[in-house]
C-alpha positions in Angstrom: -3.9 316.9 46.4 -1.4 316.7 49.4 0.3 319.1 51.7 3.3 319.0 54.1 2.4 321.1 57.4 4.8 321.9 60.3 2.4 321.1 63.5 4.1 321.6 66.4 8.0 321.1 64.8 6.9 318.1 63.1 6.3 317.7 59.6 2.8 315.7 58.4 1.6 314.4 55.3 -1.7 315.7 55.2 -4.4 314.5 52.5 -8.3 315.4 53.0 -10.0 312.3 55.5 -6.7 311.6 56.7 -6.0 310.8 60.8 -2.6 312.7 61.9 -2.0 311.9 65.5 0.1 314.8 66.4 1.8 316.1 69.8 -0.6 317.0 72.5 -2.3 320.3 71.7 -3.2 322.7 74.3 -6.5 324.1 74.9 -8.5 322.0 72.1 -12.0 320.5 72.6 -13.5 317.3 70.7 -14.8 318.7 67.8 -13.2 321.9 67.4 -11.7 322.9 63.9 -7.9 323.6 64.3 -6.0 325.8 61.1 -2.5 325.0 60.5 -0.7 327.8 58.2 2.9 326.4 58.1 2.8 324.6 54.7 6.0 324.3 53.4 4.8 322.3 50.1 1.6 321.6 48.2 1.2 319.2 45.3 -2.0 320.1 43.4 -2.2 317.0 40.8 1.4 316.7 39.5 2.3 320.4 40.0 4.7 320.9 43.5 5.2 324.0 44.8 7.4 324.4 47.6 7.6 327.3 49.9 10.5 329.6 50.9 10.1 328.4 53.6 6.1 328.6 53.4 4.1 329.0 50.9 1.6 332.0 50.9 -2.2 331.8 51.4 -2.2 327.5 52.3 -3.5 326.1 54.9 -4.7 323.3 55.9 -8.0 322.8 57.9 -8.6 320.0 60.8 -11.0 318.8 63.4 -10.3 317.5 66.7 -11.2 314.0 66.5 -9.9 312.9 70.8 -7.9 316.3 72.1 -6.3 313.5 74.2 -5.0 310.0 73.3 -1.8 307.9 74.7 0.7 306.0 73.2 2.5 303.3 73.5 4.2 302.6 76.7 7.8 302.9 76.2 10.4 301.0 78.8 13.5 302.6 79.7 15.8 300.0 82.0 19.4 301.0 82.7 21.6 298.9 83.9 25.4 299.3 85.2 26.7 295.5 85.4 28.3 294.2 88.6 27.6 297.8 90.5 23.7 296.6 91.6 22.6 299.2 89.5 19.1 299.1 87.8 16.4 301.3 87.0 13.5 300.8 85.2 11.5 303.5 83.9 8.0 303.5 82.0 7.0 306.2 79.2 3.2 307.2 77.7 3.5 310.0 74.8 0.4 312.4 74.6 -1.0 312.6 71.2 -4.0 314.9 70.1 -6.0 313.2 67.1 -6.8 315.6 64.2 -8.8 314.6 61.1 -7.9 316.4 57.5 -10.7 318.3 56.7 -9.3 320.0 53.6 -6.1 321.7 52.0 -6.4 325.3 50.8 -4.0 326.5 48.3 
């Protein structure tokens, strides 16, 4: 059994014991349990539902594995040629770590 959740405007596949690194959520601790009620489909062996645009009474329940955790450092280097122009630019994303706990339908 599977759901797709809406966490912060961005759609997860989330199975029970999965890891979903998601954007940085504010205000969680490590260990906390975090309820996400924007399911928008639910596939309960073989049979899909899909919501309009949720579907009623899902959710899906998560702990707070690291409230904090960075990315990959991104480089951004722009460059205008023969004008002496450069600029280089360095990125770190801030994800929260969730772990599936279940999916209610």
């Amino acid at each position: 059994m599977y759901a797709i959740v809406e966490i912060n405007g961005q759609q997860f596949k989330a199975e029970a014991g999965k890891r979903l690194f998601v954007h940085h959520i504010q205000d969680v601790e490590n260990g906390a349990t975090v309820e996400f009620d924007k399911v928008l489909l639910i596939d309960k062996d073989g049979n899909i539902t899909v919501g309009a645009p949720v579907v009623d009474g899902a959710k899906v329940v998560c702990e707070v594995k690291s409230p904090l955790v960075k990315g990959e450092k991104v480089i951004v280097f722009k460059k205008k040629r023969r004008k002496g122009y450069r600029v280089k630019n360095g990125h770190r994303q801030q994800f929260t770590e969730l772990t599936v706990k279940e999916v209610i339908a």
